[in-house]
PyMOL CGO cylinders between C-alpha atoms (Angstrom):
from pymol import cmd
from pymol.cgo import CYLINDER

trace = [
    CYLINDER, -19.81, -20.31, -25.62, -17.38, -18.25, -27.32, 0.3, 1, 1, 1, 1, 1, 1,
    CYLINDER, -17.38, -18.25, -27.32, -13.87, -18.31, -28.29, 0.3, 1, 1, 1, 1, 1, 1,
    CYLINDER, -13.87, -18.31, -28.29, -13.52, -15.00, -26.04, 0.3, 1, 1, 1, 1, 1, 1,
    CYLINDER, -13.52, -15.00, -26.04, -15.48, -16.30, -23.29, 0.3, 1, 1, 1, 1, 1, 1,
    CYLINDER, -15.48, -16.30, -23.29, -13.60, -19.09, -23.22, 0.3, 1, 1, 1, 1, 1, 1,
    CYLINDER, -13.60, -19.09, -23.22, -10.69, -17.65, -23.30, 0.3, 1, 1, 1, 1, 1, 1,
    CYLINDER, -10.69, -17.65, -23.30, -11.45, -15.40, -20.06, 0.3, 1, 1, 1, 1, 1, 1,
    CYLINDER, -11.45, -15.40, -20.06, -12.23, -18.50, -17.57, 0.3, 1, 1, 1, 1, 1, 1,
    CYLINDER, -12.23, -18.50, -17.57, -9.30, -19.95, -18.43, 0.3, 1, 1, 1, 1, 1, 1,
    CYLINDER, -9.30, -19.95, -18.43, -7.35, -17.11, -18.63, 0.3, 1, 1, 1, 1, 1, 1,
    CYLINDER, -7.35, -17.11, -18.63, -8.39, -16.13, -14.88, 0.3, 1, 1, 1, 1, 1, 1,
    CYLINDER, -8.39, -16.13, -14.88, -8.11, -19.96, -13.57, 0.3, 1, 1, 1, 1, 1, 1,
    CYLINDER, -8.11, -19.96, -13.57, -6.14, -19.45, -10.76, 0.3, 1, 1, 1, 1, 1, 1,
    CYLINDER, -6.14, -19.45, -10.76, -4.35, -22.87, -9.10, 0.3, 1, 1, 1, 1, 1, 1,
    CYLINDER, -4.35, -22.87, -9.10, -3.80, -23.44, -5.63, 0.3, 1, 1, 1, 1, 1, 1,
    CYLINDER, -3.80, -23.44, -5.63, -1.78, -26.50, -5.54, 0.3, 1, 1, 1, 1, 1, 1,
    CYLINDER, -1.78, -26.50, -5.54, 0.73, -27.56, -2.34, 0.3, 1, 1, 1, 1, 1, 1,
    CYLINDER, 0.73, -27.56, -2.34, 0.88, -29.72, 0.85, 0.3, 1, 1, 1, 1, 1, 1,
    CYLINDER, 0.88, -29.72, 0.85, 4.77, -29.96, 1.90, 0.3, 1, 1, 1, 1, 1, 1,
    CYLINDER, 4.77, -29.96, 1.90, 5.69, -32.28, 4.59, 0.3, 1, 1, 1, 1, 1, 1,
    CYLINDER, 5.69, -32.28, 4.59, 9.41, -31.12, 5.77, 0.3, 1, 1, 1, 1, 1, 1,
    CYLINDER, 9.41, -31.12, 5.77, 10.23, -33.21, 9.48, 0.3, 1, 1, 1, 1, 1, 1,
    CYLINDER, 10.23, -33.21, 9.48, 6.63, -33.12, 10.22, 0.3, 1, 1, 1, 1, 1, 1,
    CYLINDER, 6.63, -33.12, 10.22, 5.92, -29.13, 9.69, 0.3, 1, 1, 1, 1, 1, 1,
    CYLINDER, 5.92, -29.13, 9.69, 2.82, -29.88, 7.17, 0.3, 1, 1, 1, 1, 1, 1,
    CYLINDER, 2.82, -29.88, 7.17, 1.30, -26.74, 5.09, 0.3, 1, 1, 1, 1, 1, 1,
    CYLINDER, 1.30, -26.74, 5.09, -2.11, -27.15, 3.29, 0.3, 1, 1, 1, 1, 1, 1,
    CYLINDER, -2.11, -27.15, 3.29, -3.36, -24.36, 0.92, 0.3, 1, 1, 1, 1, 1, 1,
    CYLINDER, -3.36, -24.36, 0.92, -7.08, -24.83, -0.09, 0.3, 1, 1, 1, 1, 1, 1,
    CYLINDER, -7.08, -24.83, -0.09, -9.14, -24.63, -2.90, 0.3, 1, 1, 1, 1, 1, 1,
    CYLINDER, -9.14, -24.63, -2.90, -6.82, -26.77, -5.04, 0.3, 1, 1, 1, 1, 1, 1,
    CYLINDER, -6.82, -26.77, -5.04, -7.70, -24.75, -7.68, 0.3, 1, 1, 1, 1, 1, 1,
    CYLINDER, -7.70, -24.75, -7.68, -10.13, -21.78, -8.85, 0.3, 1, 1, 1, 1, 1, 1,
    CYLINDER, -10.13, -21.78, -8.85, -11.85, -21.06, -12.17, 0.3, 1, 1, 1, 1, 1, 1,
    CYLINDER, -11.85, -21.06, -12.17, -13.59, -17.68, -12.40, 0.3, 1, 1, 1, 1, 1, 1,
    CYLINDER, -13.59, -17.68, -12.40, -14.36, -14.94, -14.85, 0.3, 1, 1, 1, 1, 1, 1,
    CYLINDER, -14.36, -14.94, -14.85, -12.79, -11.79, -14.20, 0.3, 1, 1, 1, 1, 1, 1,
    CYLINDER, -12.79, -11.79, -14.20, -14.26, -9.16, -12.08, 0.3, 1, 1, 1, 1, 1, 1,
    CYLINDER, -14.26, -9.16, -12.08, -15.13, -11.90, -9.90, 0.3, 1, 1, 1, 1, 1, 1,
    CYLINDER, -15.13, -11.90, -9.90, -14.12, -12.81, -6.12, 0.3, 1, 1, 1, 1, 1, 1,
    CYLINDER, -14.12, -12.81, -6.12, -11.51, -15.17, -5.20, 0.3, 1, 1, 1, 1, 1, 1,
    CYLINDER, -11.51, -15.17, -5.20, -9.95, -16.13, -1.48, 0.3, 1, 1, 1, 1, 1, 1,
    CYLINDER, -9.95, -16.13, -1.48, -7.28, -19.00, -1.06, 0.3, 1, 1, 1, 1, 1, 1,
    CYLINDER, -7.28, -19.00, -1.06, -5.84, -19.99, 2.12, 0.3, 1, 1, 1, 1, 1, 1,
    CYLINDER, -5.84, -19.99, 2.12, -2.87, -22.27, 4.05, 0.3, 1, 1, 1, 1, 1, 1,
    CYLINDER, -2.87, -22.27, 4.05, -2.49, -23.52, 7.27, 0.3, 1, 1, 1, 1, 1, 1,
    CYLINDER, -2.49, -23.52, 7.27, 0.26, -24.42, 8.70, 0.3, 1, 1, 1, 1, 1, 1,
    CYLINDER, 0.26, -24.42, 8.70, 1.18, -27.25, 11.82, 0.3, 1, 1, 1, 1, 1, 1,
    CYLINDER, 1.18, -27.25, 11.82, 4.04, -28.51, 13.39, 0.3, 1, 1, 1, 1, 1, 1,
    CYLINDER, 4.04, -28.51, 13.39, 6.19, -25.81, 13.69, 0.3, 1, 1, 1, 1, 1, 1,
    CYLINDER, 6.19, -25.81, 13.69, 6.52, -23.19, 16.36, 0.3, 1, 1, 1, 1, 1, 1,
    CYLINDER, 6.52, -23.19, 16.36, 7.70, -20.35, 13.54, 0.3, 1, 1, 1, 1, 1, 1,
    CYLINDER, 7.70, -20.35, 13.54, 4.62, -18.57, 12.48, 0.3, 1, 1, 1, 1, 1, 1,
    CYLINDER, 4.62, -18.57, 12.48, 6.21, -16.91, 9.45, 0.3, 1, 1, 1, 1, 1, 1,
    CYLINDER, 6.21, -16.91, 9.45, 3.96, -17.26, 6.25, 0.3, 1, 1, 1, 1, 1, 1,
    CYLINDER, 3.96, -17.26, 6.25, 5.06, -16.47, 2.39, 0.3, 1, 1, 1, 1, 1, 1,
    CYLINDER, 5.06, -16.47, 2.39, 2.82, -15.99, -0.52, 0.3, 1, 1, 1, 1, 1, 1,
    CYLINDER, 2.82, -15.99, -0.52, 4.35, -15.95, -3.95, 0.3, 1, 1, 1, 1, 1, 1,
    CYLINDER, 4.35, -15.95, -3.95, 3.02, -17.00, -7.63, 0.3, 1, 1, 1, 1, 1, 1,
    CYLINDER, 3.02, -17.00, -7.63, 4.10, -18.41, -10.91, 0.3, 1, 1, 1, 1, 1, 1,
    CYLINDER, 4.10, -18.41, -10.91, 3.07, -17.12, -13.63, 0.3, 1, 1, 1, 1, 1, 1,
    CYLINDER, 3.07, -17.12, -13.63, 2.80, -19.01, -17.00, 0.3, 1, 1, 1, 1, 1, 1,
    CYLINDER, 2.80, -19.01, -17.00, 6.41, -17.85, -18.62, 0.3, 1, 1, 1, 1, 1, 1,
    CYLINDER, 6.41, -17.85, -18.62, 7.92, -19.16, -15.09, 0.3, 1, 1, 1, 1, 1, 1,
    CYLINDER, 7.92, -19.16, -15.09, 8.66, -16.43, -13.37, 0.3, 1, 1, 1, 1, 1, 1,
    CYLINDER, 8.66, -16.43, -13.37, 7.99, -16.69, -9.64, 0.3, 1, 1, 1, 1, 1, 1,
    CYLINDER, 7.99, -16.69, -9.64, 6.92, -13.18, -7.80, 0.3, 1, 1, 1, 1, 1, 1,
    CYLINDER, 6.92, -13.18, -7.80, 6.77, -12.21, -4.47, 0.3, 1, 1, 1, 1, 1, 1,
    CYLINDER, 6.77, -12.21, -4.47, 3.90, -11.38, -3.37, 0.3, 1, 1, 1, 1, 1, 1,
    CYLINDER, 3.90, -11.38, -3.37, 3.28, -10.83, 0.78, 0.3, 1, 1, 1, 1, 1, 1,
    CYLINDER, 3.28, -10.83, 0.78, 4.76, -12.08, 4.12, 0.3, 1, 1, 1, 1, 1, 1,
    CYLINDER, 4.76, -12.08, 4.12, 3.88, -12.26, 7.09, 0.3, 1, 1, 1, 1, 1, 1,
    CYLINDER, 3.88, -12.26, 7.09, 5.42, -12.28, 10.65, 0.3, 1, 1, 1, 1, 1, 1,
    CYLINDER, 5.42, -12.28, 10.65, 2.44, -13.70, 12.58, 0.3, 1, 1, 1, 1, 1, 1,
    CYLINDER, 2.44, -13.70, 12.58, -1.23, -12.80, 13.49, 0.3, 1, 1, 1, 1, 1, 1,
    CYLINDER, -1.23, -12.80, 13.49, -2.19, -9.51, 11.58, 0.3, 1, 1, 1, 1, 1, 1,
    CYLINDER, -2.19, -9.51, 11.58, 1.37, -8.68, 10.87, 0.3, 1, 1, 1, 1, 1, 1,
    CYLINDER, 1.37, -8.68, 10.87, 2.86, -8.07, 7.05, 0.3, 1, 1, 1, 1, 1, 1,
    CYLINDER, 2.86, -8.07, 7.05, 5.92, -6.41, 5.48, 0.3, 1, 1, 1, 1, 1, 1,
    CYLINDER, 5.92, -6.41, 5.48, 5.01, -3.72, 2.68, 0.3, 1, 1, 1, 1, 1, 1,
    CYLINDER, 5.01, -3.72, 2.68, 4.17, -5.06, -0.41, 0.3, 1, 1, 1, 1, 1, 1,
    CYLINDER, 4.17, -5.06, -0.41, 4.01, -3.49, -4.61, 0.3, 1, 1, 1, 1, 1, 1,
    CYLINDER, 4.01, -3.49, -4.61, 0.89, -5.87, -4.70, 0.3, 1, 1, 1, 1, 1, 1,
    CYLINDER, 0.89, -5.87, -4.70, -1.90, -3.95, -4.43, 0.3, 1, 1, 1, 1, 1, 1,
    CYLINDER, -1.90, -3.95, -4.43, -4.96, -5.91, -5.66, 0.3, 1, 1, 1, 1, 1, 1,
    CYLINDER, -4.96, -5.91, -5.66, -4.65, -8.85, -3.05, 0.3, 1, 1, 1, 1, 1, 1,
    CYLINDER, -4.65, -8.85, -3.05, -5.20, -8.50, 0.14, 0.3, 1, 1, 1, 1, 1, 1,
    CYLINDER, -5.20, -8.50, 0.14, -3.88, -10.96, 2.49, 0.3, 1, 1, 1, 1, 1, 1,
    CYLINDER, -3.88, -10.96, 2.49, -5.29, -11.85, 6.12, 0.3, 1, 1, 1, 1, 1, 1,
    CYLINDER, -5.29, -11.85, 6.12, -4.29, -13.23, 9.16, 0.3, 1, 1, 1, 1, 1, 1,
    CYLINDER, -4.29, -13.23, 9.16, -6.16, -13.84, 12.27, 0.3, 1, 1, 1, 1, 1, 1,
    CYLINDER, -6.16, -13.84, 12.27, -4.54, -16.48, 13.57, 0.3, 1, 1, 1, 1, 1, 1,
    CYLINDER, -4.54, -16.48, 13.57, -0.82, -17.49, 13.60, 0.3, 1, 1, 1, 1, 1, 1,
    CYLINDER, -0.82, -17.49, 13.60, -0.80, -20.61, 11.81, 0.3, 1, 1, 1, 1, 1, 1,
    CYLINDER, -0.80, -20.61, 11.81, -3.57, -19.61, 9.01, 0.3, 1, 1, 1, 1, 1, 1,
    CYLINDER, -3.57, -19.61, 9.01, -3.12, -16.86, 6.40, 0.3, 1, 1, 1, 1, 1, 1,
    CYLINDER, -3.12, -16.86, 6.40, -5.80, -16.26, 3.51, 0.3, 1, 1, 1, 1, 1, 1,
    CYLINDER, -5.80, -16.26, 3.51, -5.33, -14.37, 0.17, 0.3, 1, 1, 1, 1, 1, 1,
    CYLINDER, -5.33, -14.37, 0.17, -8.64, -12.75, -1.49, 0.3, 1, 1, 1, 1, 1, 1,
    CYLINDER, -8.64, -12.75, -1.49, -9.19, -10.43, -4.55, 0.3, 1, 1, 1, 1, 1, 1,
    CYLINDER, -9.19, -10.43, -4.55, -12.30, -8.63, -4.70, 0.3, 1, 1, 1, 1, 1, 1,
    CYLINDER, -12.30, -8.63, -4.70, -12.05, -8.28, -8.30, 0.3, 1, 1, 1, 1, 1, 1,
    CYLINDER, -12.05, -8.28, -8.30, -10.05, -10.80, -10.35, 0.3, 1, 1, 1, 1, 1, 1,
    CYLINDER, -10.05, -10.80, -10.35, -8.24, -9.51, -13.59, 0.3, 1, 1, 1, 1, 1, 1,
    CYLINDER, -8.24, -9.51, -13.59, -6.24, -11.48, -16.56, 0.3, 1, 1, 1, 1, 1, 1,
    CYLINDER, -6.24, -11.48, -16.56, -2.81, -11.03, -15.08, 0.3, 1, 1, 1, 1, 1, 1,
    CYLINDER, -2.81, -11.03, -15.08, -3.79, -12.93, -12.24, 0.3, 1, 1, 1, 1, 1, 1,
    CYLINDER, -3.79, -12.93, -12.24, -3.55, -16.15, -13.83, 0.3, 1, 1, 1, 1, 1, 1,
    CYLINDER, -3.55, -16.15, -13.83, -0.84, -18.33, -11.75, 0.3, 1, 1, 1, 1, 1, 1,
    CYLINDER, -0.84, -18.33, -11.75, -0.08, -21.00, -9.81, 0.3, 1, 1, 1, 1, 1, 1,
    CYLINDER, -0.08, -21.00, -9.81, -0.12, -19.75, -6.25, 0.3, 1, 1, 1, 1, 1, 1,
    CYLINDER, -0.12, -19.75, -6.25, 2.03, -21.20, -3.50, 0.3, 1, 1, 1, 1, 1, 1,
    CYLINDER, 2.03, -21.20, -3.50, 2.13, -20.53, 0.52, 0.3, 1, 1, 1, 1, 1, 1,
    CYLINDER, 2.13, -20.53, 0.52, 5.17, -21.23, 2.27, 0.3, 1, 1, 1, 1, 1, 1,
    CYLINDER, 5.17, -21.23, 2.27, 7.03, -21.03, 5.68, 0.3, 1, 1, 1, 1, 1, 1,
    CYLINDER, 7.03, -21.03, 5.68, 10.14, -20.07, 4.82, 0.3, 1, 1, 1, 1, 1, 1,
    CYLINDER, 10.14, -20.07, 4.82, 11.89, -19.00, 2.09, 0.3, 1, 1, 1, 1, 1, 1,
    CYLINDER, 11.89, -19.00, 2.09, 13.11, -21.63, 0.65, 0.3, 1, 1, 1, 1, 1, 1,
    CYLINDER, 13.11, -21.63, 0.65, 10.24, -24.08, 1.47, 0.3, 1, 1, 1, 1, 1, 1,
]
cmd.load_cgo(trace, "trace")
């Protein structure tokens, strides 16, 4: 392969990594991680148990640190305005919210977390 082409998978790795326990409220995002070229498709999703509050966050990190915002969500098929317009997030059920691209680009690169509150 080269040097460019290597560059662009891991440039558009994307790395879904948490599972918080916080007095038995457990959240579980899945794939751990994602490695794909760009222009690709990517989905990532959490589910969340043991709480009766079904508000969902998702936010990312990007490499220099900086955590951004990205969507939440108030329960089943319900979510605030968001200035990201290249994910789209989806919720059919309460305690499970998914986040897909249909077209994956370089600035996408981050380590993506799901949580259920603000502070979690």
């Amino acid at each position: 392969l080269n040097a460019t082409f290597q560059a662009a998978v891991l440039l558009v790795s994307l790395l879904c990594v948490c599972k918080c326990f916080l007095a038995q409220t457990v959240i579980e995002q899945s794939p751990r991680y994602i490695a794909k070229l760009p222009e690709e498709k990517a989905e990532m999703s959490c589910t969340l148990s043991g709480t009766s509050s079904p508000y969902l966050y998702w936010y990312r990190q990007h490499g220099s640190g900086e955590m951004e915002f990205l969507f939440f969500s108030r329960g089943k098929g319900m979510f605030d305005d968001s200035p990201v317009k290249d994910f789209i997030p989806e919720r059919k059920e309460d305690l499970f919210l998914s986040l897909r691209t249909d077209s994956l680009r370089v600035n996408h690169t981050a380590v993506y977390y799901c949580a259920w509150s603000r502070h979690s």
